[in-house]
Backbone and ligand atoms as CSV (ligand in chain L), in Angstrom:
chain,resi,resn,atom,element,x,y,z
A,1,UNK,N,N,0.845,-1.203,0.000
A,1,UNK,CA,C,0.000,0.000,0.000
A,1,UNK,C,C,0.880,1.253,0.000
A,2,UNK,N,N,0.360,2.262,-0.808
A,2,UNK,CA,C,1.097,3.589,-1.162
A,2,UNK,C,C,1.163,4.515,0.383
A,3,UNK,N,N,1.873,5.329,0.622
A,3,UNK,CA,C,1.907,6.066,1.637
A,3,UNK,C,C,1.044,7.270,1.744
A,4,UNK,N,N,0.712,7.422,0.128
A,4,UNK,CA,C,-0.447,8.095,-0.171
A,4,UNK,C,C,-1.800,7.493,0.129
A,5,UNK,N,N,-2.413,6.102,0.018
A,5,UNK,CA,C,-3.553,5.779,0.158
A,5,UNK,C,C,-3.797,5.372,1.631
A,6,UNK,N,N,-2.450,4.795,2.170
A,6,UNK,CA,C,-2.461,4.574,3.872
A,6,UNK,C,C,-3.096,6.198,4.241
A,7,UNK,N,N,-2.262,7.859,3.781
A,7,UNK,CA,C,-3.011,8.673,4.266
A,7,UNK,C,C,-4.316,9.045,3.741
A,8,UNK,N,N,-4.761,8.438,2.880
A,8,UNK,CA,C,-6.476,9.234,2.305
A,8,UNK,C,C,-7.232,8.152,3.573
A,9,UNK,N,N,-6.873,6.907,3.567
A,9,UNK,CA,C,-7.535,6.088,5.223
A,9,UNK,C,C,-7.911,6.903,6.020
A,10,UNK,N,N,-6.739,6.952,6.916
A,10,UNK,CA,C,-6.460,7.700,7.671
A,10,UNK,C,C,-7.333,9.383,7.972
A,11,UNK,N,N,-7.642,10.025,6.729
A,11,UNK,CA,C,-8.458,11.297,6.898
A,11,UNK,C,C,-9.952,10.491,6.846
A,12,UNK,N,N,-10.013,9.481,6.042
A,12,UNK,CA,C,-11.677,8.677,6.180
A,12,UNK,C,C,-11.793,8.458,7.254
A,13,UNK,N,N,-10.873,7.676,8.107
A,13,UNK,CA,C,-11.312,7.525,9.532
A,13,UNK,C,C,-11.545,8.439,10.301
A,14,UNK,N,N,-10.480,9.814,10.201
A,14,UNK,CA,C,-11.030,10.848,11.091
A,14,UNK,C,C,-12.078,11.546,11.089
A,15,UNK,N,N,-12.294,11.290,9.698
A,15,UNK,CA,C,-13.603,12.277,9.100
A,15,UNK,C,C,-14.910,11.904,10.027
A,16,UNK,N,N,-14.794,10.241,9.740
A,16,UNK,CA,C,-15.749,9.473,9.850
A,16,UNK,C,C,-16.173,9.955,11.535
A,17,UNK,N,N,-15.189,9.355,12.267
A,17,UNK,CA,C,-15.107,9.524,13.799
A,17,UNK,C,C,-15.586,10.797,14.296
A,18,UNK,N,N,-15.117,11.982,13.707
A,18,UNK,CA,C,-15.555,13.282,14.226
A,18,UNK,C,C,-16.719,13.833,13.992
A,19,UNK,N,N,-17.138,13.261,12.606
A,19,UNK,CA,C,-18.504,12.813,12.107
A,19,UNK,C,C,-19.664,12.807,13.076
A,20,UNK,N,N,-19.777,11.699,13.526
A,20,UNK,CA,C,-20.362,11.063,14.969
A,20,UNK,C,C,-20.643,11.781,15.953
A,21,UNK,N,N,-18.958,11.725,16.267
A,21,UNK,CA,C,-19.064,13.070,17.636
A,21,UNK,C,C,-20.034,14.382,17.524
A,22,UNK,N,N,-19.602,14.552,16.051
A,22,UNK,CA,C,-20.724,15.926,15.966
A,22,UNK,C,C,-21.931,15.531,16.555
A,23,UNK,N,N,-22.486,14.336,15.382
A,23,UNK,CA,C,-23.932,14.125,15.390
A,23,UNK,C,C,-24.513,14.137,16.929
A,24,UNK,N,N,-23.844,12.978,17.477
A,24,UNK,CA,C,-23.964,13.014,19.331
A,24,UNK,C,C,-23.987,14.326,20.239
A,25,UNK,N,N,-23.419,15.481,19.647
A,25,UNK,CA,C,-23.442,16.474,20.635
A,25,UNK,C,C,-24.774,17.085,20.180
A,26,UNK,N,N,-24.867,17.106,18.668
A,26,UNK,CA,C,-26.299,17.662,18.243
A,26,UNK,C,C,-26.962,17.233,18.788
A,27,UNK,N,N,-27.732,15.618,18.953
A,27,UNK,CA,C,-28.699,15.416,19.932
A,27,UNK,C,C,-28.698,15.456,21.149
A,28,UNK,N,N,-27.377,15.820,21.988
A,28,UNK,CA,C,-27.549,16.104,23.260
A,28,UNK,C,C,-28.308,17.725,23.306
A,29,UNK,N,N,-27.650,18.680,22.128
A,29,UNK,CA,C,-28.101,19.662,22.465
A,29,UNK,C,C,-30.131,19.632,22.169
A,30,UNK,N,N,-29.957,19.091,21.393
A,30,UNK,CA,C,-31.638,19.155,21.167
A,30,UNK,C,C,-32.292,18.527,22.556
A,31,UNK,N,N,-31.789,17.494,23.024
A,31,UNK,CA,C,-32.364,16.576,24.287
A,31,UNK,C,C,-32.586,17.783,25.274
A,32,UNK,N,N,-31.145,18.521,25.783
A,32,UNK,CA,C,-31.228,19.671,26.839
A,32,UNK,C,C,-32.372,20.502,26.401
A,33,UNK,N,N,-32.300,20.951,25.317
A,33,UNK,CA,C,-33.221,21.735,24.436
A,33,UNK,C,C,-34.468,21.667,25.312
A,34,UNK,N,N,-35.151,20.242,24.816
A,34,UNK,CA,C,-36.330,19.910,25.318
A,34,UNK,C,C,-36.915,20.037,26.728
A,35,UNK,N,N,-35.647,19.383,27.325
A,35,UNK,CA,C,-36.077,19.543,28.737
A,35,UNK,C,C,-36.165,20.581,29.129
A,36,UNK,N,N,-35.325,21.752,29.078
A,36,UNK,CA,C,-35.384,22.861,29.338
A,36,UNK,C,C,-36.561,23.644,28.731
A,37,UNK,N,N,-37.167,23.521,27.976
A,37,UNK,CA,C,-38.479,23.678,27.446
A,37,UNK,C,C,-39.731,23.159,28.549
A,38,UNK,N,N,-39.793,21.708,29.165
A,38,UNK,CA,C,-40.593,21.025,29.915
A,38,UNK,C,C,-40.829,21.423,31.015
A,39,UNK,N,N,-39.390,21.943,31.319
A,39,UNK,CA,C,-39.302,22.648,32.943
A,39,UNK,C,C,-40.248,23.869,32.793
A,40,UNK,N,N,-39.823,24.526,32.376
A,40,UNK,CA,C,-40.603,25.933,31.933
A,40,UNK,C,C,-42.362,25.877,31.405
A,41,UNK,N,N,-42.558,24.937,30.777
A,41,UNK,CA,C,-43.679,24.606,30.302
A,41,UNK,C,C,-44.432,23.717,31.789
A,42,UNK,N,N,-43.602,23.111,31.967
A,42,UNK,CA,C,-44.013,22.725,33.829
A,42,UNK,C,C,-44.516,23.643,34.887
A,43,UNK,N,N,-43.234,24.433,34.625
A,43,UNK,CA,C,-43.688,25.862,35.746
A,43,UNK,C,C,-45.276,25.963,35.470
A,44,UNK,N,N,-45.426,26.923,34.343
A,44,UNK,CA,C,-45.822,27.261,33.793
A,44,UNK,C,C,-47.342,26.708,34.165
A,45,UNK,N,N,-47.340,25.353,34.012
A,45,UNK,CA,C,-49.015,24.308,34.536
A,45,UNK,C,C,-49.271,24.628,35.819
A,46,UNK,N,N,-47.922,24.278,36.361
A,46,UNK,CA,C,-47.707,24.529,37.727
A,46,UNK,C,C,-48.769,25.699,38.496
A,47,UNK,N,N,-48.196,26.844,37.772
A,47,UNK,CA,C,-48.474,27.955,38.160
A,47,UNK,C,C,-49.797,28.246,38.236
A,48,UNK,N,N,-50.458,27.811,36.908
A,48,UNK,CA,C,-51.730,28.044,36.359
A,48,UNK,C,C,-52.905,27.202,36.872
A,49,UNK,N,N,-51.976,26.410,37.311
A,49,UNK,CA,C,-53.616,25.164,37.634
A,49,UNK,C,C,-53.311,24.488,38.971
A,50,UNK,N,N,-52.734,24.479,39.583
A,50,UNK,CA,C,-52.126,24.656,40.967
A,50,UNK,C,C,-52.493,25.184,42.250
A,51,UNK,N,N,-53.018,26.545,41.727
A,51,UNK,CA,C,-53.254,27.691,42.892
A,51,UNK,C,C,-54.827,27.942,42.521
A,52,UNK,N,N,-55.498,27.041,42.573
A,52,UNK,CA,C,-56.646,27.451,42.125
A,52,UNK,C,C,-57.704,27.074,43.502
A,53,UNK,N,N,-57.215,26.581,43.604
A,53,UNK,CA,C,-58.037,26.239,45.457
A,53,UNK,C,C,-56.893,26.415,46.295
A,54,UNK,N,N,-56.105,25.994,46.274
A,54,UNK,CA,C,-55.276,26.538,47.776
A,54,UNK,C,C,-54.267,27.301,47.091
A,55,UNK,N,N,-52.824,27.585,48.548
A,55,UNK,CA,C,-52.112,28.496,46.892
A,55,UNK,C,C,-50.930,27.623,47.254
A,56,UNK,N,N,-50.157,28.363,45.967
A,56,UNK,CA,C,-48.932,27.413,45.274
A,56,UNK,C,C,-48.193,26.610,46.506
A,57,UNK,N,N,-48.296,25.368,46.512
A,57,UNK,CA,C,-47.473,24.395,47.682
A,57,UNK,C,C,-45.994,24.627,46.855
A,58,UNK,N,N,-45.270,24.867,47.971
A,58,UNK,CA,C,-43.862,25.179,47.628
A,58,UNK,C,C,-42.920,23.769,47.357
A,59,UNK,N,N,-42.371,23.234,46.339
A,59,UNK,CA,C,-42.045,22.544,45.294
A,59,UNK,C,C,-40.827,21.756,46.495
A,60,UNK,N,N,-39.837,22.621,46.869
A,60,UNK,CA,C,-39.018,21.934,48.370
A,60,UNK,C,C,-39.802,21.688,49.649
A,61,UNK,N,N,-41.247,21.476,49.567
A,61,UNK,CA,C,-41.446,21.263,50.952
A,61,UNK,C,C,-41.770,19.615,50.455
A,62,UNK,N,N,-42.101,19.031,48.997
A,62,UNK,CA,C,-41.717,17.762,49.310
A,62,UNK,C,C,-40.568,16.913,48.227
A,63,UNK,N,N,-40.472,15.757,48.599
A,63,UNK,CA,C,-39.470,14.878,47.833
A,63,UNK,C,C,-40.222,14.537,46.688
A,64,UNK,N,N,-38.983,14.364,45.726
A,64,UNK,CA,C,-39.758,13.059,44.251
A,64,UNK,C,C,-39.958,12.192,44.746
A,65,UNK,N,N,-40.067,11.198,46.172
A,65,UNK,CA,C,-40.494,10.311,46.285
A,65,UNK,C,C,-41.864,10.441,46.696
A,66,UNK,N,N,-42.663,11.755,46.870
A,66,UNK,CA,C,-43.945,12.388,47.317
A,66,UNK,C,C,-44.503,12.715,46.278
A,67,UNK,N,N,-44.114,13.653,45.452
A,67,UNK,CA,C,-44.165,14.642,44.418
A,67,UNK,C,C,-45.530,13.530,43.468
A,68,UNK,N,N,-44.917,12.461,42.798
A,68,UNK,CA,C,-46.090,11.767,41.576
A,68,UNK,C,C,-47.298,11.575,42.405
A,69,UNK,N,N,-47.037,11.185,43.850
A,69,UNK,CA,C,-48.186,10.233,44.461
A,69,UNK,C,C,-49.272,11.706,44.769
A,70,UNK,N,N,-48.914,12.893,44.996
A,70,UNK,CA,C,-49.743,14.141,45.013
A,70,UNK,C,C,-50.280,14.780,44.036
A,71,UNK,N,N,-49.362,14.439,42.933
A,71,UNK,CA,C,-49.887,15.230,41.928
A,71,UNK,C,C,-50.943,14.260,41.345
A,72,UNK,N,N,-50.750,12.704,41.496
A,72,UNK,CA,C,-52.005,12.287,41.230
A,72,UNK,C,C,-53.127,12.221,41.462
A,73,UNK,N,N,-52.733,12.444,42.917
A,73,UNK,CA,C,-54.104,12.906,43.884
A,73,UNK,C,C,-55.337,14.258,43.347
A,74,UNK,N,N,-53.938,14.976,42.686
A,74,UNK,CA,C,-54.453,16.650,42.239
A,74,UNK,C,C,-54.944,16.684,40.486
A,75,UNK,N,N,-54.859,15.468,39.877
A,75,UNK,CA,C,-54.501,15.097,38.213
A,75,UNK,C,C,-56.289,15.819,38.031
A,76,UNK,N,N,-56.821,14.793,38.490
A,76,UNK,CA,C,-58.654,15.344,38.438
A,76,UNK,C,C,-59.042,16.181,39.315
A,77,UNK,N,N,-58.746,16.920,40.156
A,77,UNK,CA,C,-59.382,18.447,40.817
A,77,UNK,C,C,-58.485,19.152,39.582
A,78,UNK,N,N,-57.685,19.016,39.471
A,78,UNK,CA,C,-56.540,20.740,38.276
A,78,UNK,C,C,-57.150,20.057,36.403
A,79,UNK,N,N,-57.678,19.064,36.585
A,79,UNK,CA,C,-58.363,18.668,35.283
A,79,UNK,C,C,-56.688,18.778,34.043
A,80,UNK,N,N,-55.773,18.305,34.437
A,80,UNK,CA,C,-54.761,17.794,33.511
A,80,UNK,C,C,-54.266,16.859,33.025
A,81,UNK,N,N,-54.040,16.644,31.731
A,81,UNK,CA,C,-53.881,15.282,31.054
A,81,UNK,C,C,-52.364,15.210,31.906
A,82,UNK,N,N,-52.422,13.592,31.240
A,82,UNK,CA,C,-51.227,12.730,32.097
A,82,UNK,C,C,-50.036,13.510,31.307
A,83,UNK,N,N,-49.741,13.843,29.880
A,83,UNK,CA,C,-49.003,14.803,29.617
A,83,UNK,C,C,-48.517,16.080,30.144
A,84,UNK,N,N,-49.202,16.666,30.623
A,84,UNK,CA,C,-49.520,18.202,31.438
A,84,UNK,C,C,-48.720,17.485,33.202
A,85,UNK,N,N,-49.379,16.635,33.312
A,85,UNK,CA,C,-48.791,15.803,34.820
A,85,UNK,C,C,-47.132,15.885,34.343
A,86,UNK,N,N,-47.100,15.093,33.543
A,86,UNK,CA,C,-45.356,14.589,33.211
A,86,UNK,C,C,-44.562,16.186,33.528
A,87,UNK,N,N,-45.273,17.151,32.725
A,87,UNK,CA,C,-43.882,18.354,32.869
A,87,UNK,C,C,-44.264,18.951,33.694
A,88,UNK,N,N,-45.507,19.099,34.606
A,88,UNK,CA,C,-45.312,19.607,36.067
A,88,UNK,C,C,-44.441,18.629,36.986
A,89,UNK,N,N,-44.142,17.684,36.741
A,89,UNK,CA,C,-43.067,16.203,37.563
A,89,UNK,C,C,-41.604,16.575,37.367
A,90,UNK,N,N,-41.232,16.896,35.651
A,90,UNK,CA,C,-40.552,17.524,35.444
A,90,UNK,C,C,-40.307,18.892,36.075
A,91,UNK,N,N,-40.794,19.687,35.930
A,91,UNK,CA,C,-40.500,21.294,36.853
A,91,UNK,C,C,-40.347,20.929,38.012
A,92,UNK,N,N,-40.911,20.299,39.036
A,92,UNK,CA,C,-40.805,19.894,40.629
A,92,UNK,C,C,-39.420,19.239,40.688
A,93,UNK,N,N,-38.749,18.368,39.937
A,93,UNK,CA,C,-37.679,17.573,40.206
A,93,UNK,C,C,-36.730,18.801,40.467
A,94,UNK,N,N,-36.891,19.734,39.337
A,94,UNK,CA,C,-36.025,20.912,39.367
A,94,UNK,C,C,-35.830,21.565,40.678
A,95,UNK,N,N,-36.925,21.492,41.308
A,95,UNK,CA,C,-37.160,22.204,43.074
A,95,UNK,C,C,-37.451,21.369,44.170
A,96,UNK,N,N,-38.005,19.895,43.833
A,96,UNK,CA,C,-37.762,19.690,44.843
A,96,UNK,C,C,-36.772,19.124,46.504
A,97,UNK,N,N,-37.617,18.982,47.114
A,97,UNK,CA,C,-36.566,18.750,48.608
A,97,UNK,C,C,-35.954,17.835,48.328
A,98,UNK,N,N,-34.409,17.732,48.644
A,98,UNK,CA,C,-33.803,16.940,47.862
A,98,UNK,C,C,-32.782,16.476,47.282
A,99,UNK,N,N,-33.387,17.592,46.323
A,99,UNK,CA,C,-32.776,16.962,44.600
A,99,UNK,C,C,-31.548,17.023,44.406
A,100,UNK,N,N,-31.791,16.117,43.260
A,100,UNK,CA,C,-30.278,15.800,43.213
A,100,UNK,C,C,-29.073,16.921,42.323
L,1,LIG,C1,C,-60.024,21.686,42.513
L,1,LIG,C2,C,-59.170,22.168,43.593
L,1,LIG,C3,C,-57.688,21.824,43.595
L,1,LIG,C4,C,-56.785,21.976,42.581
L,1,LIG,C5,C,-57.017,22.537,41.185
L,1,LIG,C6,C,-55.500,21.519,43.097
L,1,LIG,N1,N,-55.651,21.113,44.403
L,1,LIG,FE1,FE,-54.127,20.484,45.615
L,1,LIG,N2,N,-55.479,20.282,47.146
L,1,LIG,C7,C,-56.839,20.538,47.067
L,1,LIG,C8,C,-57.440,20.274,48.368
L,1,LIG,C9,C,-58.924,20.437,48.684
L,1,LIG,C10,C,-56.379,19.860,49.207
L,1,LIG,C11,C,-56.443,19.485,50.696
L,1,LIG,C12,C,-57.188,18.219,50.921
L,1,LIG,C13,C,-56.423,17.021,50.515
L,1,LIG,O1,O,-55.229,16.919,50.850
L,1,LIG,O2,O,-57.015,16.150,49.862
L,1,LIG,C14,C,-55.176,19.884,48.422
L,1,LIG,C15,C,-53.938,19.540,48.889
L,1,LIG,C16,C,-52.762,19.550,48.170
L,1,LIG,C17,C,-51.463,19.162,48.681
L,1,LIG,C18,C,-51.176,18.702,50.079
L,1,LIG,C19,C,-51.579,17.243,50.152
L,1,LIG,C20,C,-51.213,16.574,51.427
L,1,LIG,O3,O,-51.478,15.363,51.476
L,1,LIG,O4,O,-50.691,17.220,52.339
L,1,LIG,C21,C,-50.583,19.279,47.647
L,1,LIG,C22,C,-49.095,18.997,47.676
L,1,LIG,C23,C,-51.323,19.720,46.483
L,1,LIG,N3,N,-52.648,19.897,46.837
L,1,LIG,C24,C,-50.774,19.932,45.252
L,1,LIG,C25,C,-51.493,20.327,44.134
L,1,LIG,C26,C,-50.930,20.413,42.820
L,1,LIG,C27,C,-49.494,20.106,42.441
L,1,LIG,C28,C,-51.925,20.839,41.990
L,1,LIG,C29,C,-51.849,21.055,40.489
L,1,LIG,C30,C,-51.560,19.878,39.704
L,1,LIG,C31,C,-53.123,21.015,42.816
L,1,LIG,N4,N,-52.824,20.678,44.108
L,1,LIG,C32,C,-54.341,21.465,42.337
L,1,LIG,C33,C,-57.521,20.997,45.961
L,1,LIG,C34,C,-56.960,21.290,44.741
């Protein structure tokens, strides 16, 4: 093999490899993307459908090991789909007592 075609390899492989890496950071950034979207869109339920009979229970007064079993309790008085549940679960992890 030429010392020339050992190096055109050699740039295929790097190409290839760094390739990847890109792609992988792109979907991390889109992943953060999202969540950071959920949180906010969490608040957001939170805020709105939450304080409607009592007012806003403060997010550190309990654990994620509390947090699903209440909000299910609250799913049919705040009238929110199990979607709407998920990113208020999401926003609370963000605050609650806790976290990690
Ligand atoms: C339709 C009225 C209503 C809405 C809307 C509502 N709640 Fe409540 N919530 C109550 C009542 C009444 C209580 C107290 C009685 C009880 O604990 O069942 C309560 C109690 C709580 C408690 C304390 C429970 C405990 O066991 O100490 C938490 C936490 C809570 N709500 C969270 C929420 C969250 C989160 C939402 C929004 C998803 C919400 N609530 C929406 C009526 C409501």
């Amino acid at each position: 093999m030429s010392k020339k075609s050992l190096f055109s390899i050699a740039v295929v492989i790097l190409l290839s490899c760094s390739g990847t890496m890109f792609a992988a950071k792109q979907i991390d950034t889109v992943k953060n993307k999202a969540s950071v979207d959920s949180v906010k869109t969490g608040n957001e339920l939170y805020v709105n459908k939450c304080k409607r009979c009592h007012k806003l229970k403060d997010p550190a007064k309990y654990t994620m090991a509390q947090w699903p079993g209440l909000v299910n309790k609250m799913q049919k008085r705040a009238k929110i789909t199990d979607q709407e549940k998920a990113m208020i679960l999401t926003y609370l992890a963000t605050e609650a007592k806790n976290k990690k």
